[in-house]
N, CA, C and O atoms as CSV, one atom per row, in Angstrom:
chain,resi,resn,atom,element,x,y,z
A,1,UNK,N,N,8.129,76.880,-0.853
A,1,UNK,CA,C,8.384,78.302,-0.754
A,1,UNK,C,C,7.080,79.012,-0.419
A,1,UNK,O,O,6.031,78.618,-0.928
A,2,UNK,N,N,7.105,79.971,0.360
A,2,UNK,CA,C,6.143,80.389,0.958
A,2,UNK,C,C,6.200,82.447,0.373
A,2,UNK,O,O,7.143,83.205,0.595
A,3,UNK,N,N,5.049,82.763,-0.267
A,3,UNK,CA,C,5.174,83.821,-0.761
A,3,UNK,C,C,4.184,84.224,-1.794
A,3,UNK,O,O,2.993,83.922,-1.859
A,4,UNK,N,N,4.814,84.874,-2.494
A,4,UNK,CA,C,4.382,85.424,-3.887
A,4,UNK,C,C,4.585,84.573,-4.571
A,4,UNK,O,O,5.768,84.240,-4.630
A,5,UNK,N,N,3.749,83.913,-5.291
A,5,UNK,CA,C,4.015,82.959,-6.734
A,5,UNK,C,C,4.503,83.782,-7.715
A,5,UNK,O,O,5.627,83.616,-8.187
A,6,UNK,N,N,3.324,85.163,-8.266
A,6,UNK,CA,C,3.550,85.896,-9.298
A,6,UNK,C,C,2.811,87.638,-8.562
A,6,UNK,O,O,2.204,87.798,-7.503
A,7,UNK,N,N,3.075,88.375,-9.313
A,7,UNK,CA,C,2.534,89.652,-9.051
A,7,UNK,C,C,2.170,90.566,-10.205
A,7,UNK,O,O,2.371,90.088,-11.322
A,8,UNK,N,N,1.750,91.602,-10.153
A,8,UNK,CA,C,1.272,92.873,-10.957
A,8,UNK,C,C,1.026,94.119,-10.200
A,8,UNK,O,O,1.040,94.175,-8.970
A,9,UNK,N,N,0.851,94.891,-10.813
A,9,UNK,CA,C,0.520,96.480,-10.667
A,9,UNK,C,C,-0.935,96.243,-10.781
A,9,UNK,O,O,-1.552,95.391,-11.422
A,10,UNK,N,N,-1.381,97.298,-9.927
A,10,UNK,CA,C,-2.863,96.966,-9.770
A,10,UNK,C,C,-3.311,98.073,-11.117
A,10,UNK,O,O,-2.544,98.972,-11.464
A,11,UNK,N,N,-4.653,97.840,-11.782
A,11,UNK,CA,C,-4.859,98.558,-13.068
A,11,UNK,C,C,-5.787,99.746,-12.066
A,11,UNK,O,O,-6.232,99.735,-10.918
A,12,UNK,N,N,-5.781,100.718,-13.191
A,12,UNK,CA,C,-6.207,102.295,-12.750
A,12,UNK,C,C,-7.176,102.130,-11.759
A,12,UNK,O,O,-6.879,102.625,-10.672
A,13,UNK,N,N,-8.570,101.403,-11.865
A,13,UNK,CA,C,-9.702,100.806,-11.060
A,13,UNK,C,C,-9.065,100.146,-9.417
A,13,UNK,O,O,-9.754,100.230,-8.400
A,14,UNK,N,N,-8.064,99.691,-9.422
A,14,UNK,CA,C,-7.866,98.766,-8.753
A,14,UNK,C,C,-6.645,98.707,-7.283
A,14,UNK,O,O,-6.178,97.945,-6.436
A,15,UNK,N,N,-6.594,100.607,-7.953
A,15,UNK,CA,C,-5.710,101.566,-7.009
A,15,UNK,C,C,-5.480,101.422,-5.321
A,15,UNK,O,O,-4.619,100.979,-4.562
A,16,UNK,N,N,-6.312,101.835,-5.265
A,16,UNK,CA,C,-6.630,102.076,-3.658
A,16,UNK,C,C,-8.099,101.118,-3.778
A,16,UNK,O,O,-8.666,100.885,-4.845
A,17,UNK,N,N,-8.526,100.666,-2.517
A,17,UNK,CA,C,-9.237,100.191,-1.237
A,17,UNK,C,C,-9.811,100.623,-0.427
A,17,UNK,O,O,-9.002,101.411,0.062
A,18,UNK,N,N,-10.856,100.709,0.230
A,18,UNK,CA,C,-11.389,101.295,1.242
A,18,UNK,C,C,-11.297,100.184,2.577
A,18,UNK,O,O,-11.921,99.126,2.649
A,19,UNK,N,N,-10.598,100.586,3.327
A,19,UNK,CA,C,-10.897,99.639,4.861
A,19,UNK,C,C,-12.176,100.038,5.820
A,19,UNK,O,O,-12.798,101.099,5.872
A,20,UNK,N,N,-12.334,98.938,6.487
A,20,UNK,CA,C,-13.783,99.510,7.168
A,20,UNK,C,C,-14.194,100.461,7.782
A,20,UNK,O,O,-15.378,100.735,7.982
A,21,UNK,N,N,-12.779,101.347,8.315
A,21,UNK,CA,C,-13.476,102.159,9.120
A,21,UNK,C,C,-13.247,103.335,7.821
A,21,UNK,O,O,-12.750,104.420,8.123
A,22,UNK,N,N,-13.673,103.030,6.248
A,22,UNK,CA,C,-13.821,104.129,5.833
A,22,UNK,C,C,-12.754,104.668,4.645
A,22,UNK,O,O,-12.838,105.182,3.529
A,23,UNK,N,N,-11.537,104.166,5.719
A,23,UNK,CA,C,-10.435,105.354,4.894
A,23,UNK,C,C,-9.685,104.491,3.929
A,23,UNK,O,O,-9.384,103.319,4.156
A,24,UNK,N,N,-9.360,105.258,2.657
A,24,UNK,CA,C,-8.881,104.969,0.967
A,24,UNK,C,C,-6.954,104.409,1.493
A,24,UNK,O,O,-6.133,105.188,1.979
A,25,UNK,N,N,-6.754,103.215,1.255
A,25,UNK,CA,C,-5.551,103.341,1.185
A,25,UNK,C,C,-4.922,102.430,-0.343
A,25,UNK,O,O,-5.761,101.799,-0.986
A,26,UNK,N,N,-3.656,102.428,-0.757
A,26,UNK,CA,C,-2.827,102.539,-1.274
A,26,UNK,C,C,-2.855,100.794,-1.880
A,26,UNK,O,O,-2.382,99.992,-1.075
A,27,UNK,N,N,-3.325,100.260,-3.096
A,27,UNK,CA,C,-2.334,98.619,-3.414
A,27,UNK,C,C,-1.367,99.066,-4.188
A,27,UNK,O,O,-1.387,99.890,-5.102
A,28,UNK,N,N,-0.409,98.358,-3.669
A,28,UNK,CA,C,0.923,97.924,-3.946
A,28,UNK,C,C,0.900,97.726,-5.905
A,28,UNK,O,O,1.122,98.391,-6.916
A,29,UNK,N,N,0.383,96.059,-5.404
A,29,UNK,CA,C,0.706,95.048,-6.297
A,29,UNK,C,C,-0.970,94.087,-6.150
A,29,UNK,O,O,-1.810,94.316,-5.279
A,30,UNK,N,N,-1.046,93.429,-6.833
A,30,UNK,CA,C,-1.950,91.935,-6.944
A,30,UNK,C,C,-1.621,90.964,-6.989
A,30,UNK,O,O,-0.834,91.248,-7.892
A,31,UNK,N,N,-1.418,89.721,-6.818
A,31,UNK,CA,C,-1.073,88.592,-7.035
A,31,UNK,C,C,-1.656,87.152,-6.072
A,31,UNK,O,O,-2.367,87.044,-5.073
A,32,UNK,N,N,-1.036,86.309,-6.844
A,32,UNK,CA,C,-1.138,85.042,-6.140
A,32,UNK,C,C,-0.275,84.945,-4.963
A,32,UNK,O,O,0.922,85.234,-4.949
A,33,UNK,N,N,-0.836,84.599,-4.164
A,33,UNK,CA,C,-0.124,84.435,-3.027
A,33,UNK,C,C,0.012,83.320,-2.168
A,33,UNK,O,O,-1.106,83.070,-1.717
A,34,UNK,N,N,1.191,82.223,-1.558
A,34,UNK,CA,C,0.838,81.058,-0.898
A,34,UNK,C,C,1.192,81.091,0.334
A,34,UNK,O,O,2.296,81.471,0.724
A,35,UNK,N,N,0.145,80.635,1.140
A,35,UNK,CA,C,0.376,80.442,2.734
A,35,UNK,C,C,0.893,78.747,2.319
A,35,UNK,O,O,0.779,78.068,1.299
A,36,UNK,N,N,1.534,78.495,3.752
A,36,UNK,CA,C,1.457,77.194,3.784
A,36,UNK,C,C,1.187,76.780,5.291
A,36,UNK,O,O,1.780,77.249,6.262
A,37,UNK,N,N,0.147,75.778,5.315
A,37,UNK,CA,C,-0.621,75.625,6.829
A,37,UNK,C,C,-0.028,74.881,7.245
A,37,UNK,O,O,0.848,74.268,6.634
A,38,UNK,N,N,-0.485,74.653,8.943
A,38,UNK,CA,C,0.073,73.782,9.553
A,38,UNK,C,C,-0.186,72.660,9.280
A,38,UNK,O,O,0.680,71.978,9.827
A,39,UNK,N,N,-1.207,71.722,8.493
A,39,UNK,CA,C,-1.213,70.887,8.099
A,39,UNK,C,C,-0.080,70.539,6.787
A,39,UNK,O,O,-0.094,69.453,6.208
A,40,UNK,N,N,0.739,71.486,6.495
A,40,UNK,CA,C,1.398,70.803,5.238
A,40,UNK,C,C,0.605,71.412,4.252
A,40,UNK,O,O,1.417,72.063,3.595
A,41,UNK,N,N,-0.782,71.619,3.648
A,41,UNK,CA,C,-1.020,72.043,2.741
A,41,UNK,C,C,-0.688,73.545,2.424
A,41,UNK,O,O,-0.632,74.521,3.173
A,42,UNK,N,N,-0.467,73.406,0.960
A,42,UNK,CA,C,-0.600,74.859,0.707
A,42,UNK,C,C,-1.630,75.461,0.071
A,42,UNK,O,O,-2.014,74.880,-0.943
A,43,UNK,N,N,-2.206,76.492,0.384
A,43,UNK,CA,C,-2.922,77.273,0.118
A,43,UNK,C,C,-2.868,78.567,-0.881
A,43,UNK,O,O,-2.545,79.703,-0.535
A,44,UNK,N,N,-3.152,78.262,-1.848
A,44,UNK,CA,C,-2.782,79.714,-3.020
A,44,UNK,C,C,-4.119,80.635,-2.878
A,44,UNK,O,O,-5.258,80.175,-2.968
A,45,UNK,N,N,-3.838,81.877,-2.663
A,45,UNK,CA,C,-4.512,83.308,-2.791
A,45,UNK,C,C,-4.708,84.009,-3.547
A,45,UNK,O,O,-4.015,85.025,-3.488
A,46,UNK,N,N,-5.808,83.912,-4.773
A,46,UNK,CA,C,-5.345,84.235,-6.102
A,46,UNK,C,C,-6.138,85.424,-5.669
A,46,UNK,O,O,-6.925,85.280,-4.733
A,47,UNK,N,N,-5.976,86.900,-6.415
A,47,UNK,CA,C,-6.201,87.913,-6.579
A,47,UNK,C,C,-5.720,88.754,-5.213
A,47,UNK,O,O,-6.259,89.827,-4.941
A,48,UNK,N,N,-4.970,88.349,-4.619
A,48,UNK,CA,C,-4.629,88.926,-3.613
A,48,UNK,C,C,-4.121,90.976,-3.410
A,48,UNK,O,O,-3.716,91.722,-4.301
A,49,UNK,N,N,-4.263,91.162,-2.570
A,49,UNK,CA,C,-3.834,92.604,-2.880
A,49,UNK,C,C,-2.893,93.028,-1.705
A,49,UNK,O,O,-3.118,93.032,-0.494
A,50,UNK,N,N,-1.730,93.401,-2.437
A,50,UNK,CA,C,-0.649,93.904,-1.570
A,50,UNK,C,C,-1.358,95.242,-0.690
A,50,UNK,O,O,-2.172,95.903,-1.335
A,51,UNK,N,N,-1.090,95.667,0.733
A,51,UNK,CA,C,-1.558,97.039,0.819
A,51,UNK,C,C,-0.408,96.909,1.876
A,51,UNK,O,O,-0.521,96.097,2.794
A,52,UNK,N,N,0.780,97.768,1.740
A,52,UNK,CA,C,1.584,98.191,2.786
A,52,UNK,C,C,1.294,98.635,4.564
A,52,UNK,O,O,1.680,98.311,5.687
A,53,UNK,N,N,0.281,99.655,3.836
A,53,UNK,CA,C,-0.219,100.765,5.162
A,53,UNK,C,C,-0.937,99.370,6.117
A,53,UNK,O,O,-0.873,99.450,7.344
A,54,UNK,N,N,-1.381,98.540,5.685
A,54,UNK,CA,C,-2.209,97.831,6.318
A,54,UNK,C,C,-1.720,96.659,7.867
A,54,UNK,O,O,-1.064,95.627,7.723
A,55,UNK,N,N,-2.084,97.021,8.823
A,55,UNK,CA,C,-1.570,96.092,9.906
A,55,UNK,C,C,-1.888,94.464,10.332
A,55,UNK,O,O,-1.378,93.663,11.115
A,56,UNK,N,N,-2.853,94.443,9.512
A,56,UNK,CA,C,-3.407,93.304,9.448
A,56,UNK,C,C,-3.562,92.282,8.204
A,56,UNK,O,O,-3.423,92.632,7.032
A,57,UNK,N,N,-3.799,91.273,8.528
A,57,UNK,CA,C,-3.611,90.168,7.083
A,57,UNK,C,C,-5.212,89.600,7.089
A,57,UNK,O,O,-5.684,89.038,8.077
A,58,UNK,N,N,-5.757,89.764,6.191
A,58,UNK,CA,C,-7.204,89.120,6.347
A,58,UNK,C,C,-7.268,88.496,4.863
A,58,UNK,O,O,-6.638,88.726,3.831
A,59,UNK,N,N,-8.631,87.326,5.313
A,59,UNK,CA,C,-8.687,86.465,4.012
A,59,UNK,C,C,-10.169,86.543,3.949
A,59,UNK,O,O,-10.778,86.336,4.999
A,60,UNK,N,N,-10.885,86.830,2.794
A,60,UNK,CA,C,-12.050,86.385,2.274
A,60,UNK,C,C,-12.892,85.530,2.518
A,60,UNK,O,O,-13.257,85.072,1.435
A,61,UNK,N,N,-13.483,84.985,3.450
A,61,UNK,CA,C,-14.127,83.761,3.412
A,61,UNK,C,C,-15.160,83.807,1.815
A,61,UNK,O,O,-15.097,82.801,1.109
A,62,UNK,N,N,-15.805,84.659,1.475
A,62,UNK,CA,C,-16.458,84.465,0.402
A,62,UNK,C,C,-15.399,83.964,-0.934
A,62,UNK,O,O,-15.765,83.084,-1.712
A,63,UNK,N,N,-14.423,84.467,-1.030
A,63,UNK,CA,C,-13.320,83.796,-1.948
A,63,UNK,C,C,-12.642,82.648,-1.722
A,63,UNK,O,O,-12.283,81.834,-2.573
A,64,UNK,N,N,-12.429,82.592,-0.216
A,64,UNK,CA,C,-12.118,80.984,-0.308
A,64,UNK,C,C,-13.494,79.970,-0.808
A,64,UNK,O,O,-13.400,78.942,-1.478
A,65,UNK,N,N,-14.836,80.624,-0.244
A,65,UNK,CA,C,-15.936,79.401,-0.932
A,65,UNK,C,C,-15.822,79.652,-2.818
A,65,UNK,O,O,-16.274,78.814,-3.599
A,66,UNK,N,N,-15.317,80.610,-3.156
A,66,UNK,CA,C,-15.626,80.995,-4.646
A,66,UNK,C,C,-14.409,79.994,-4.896
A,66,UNK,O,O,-14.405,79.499,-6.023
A,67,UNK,N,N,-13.665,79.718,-4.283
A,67,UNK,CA,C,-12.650,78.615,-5.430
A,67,UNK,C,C,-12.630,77.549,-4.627
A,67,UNK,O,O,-11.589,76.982,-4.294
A,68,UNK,N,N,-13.702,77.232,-4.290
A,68,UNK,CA,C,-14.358,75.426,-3.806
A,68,UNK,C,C,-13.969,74.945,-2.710
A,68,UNK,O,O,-13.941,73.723,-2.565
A,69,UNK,N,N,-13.448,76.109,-1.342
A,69,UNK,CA,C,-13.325,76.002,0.409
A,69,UNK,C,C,-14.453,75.593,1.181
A,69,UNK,O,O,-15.610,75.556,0.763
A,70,UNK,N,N,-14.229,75.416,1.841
A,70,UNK,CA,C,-15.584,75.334,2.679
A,70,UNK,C,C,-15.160,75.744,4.198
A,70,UNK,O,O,-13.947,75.756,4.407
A,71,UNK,N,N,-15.917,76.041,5.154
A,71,UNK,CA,C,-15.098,76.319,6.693
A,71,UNK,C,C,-16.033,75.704,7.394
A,71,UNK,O,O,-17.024,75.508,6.690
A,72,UNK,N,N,-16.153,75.302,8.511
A,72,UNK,CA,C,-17.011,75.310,9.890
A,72,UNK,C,C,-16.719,75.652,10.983
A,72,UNK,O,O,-15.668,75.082,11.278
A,73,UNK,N,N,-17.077,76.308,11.817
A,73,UNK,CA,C,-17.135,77.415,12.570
A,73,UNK,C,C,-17.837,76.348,14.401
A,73,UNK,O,O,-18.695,75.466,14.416
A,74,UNK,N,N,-17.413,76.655,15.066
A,74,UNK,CA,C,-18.036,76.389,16.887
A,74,UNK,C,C,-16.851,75.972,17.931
A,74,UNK,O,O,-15.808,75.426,17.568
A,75,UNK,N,N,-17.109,76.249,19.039
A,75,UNK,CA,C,-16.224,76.101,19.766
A,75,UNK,C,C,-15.187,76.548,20.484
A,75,UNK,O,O,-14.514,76.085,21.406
A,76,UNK,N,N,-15.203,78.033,19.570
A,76,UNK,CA,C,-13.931,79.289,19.063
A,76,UNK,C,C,-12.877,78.433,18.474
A,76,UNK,O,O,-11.689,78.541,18.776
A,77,UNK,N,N,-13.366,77.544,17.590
A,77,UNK,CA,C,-11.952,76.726,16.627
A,77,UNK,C,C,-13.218,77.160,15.313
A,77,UNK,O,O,-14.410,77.469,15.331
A,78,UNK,N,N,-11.999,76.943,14.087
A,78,UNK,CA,C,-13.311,76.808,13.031
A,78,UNK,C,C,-11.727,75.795,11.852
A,78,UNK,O,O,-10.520,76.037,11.840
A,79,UNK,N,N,-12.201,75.165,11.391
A,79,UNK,CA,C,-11.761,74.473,9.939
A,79,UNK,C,C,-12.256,74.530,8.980
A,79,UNK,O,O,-13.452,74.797,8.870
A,80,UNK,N,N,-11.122,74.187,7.556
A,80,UNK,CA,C,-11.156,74.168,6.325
A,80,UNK,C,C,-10.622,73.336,5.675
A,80,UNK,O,O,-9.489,72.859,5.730
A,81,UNK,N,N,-11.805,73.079,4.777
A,81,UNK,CA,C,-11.814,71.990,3.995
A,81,UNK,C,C,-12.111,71.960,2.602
A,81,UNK,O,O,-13.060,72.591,2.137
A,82,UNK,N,N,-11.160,71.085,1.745
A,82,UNK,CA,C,-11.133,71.036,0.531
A,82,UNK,C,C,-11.739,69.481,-0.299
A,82,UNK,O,O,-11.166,68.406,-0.474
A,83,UNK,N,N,-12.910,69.878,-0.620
A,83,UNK,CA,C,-13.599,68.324,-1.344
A,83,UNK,C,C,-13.461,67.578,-0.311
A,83,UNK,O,O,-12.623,66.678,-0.370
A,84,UNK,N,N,-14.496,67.818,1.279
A,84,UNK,CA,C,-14.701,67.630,2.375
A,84,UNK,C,C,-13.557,66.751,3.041
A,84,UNK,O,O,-13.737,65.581,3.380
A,85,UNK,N,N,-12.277,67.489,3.200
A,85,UNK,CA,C,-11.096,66.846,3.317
A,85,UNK,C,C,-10.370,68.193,4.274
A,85,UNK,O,O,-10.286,69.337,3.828
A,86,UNK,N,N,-9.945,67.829,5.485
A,86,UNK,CA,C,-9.728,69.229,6.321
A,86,UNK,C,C,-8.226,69.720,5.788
A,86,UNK,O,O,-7.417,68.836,5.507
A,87,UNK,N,N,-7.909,70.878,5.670
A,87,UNK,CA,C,-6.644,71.381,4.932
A,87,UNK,C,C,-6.189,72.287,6.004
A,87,UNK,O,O,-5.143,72.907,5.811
A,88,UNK,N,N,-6.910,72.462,7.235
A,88,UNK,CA,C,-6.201,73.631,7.635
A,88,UNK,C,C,-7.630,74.445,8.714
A,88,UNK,O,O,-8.726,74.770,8.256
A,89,UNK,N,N,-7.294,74.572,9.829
A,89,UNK,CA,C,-7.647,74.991,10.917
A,89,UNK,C,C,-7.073,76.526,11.967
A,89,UNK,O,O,-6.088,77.247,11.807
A,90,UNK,N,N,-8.018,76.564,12.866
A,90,UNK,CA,C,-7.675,77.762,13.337
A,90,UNK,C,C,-8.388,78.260,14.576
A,90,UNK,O,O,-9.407,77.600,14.781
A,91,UNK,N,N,-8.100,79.564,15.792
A,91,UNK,CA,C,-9.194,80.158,16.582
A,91,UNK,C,C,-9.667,81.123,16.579
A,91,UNK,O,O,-9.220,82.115,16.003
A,92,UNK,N,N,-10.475,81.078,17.087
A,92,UNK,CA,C,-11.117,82.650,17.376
A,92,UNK,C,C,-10.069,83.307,18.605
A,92,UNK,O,O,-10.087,82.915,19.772
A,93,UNK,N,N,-9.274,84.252,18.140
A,93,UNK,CA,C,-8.657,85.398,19.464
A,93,UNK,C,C,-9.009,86.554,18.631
A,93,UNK,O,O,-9.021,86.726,17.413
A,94,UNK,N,N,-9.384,87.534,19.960
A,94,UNK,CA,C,-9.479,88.820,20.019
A,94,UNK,C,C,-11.240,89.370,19.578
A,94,UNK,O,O,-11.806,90.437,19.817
A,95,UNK,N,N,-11.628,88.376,19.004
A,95,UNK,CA,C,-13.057,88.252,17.956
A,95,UNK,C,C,-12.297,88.221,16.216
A,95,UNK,O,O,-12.893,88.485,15.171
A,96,UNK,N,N,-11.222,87.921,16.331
A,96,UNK,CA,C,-11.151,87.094,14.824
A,96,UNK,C,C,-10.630,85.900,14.662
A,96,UNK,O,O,-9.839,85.468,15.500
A,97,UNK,N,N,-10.928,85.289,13.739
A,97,UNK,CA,C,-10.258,83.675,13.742
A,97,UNK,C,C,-9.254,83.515,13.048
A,97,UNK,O,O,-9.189,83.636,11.825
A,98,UNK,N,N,-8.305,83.199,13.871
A,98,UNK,CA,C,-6.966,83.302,13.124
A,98,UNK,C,C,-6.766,82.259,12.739
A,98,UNK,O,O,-7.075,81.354,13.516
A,99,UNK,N,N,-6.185,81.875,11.432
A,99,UNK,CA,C,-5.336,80.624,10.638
A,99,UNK,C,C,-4.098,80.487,10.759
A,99,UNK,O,O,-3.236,81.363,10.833
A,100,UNK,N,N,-3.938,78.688,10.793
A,100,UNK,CA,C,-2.900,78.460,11.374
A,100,UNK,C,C,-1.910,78.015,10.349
A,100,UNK,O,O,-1.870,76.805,10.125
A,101,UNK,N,N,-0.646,79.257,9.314
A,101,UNK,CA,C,-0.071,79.083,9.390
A,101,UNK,C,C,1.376,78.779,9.474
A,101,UNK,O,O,1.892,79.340,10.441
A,102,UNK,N,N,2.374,77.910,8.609
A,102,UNK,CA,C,3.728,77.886,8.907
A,102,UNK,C,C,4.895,79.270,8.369
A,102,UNK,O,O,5.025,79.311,7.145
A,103,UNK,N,N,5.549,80.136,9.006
A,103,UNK,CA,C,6.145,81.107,8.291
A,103,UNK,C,C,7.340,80.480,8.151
A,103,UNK,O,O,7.577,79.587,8.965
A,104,UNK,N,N,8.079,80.701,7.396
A,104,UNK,CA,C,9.664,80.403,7.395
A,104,UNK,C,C,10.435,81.281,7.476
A,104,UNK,O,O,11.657,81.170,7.576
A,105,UNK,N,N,9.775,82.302,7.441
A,105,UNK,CA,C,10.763,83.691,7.551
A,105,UNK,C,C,9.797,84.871,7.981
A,105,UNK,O,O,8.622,84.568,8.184
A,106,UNK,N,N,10.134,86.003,8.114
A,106,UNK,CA,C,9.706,87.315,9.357
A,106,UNK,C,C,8.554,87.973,8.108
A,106,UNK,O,O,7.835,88.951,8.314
A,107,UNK,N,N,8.583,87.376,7.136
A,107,UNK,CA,C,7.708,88.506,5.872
A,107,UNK,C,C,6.126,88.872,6.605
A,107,UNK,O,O,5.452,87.972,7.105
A,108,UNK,N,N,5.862,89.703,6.590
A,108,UNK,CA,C,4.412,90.200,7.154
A,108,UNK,C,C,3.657,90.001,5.917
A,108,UNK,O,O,4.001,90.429,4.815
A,109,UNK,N,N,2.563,89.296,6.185
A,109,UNK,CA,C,1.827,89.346,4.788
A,109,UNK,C,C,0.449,90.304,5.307
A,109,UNK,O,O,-0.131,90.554,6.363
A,110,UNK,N,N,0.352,90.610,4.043
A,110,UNK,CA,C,-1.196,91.933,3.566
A,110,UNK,C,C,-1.853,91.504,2.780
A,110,UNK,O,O,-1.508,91.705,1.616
A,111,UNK,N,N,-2.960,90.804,3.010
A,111,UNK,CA,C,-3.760,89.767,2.554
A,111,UNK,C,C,-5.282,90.646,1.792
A,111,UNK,O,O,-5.745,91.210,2.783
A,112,UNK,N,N,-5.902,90.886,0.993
A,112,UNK,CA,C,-6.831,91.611,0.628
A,112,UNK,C,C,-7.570,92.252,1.639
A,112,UNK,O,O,-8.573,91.579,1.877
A,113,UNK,N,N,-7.492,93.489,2.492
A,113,UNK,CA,C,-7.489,94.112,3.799
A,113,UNK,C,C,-8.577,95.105,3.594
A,113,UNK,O,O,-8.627,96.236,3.111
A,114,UNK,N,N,-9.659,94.064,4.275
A,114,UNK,CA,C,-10.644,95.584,3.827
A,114,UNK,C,C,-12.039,94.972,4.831
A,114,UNK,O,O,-13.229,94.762,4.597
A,115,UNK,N,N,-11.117,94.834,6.072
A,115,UNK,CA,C,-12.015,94.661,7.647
A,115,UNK,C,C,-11.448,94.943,8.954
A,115,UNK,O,O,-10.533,95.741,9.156
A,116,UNK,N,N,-11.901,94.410,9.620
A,116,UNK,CA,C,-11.314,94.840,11.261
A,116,UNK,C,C,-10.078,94.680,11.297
A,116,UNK,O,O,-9.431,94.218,10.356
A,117,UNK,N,N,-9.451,95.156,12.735
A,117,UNK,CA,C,-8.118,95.211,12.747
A,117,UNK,C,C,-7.513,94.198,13.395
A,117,UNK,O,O,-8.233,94.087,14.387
A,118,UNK,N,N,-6.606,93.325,13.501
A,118,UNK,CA,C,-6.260,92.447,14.487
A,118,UNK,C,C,-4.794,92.638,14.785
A,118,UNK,O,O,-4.122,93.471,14.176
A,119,UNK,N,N,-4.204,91.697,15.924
A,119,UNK,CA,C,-2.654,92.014,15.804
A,119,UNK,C,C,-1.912,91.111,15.427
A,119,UNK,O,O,-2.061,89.919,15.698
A,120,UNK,N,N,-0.603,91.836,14.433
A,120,UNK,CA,C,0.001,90.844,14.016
A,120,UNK,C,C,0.534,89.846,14.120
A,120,UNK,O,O,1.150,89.839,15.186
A,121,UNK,N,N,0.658,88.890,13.547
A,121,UNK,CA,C,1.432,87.451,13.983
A,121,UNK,C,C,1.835,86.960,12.645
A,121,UNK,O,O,0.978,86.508,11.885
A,122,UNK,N,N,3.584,87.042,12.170
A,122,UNK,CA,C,3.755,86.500,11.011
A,122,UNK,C,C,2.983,85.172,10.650
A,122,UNK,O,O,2.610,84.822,9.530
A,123,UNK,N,N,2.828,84.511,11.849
A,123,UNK,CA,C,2.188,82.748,11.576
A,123,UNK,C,C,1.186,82.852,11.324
A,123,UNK,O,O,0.557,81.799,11.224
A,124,UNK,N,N,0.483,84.094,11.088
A,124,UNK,CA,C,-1.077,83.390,11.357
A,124,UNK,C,C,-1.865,84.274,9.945
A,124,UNK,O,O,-1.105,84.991,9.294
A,125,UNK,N,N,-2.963,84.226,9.621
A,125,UNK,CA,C,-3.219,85.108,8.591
A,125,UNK,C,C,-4.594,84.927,9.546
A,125,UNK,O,O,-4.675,84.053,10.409
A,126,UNK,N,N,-5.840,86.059,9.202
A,126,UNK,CA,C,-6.806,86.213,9.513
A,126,UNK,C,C,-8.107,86.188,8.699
A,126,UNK,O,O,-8.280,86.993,7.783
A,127,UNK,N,N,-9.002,85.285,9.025
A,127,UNK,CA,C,-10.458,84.835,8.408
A,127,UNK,C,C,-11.016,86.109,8.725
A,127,UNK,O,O,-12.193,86.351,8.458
């Protein structure tokens, strides 16, 4: 299953967001959240933040290294790897690197959103 594991209300602090170009918008909810890649693995998103208004899905690279990811980057491909074991790959379009992966259904995900803009693609989430 591909989704929300669990969720919450974001606490008073934890309201709104600032996106890069500045402007305060709106979380939803918080939660864990699972992609599942084209490799088959799944990937859980812990602290994730719902933001509706948001058009884009972006992921942390500093949080994926904070819960023991690693990436490498050249080529306009970059991969990820878990306890130097590849879990999941991706390219550079547009100037962001998109991840590759599996949707099973049309859900748009809003991934902790607080950078550039890219365009959507249910399949893909953005580094």
């Amino acid at each position: 299953m591909q989704g929300y594991l669990w969720s919450r209300p974001p606490s008073d602090n934890e309201i709104f967001i600032y996106m890069g170009d500045g402007n305060k918008v709106t979380v939803e909810a918080i939660g864990t959240f699972r992609l599942q890649l084209k490799t088959g693995f799944y990937l859980d998103l812990f602290e994730t933040f719902v933001v509706p208004s948001s058009r884009q899905n972006l992921i942390s690279i500093s949080s994926l290294d904070k819960f023991g990811f690693s990436c490498s980057f050249g080529n306009n491909k970059f991969s990820l790897y878990q306890n130097s074991n590849i879990i999941g790959s991706g390219s550079l379009i547009d100037n962001l690197y998109i991840l590759d992966v599996i949707s099973s259904n049309k859900e748009i995900f809003h991934i902790d959103s607080r950078g550039t803009k890219c365009k959507i693609n249910e399949n893909s989430a953005t580094l």
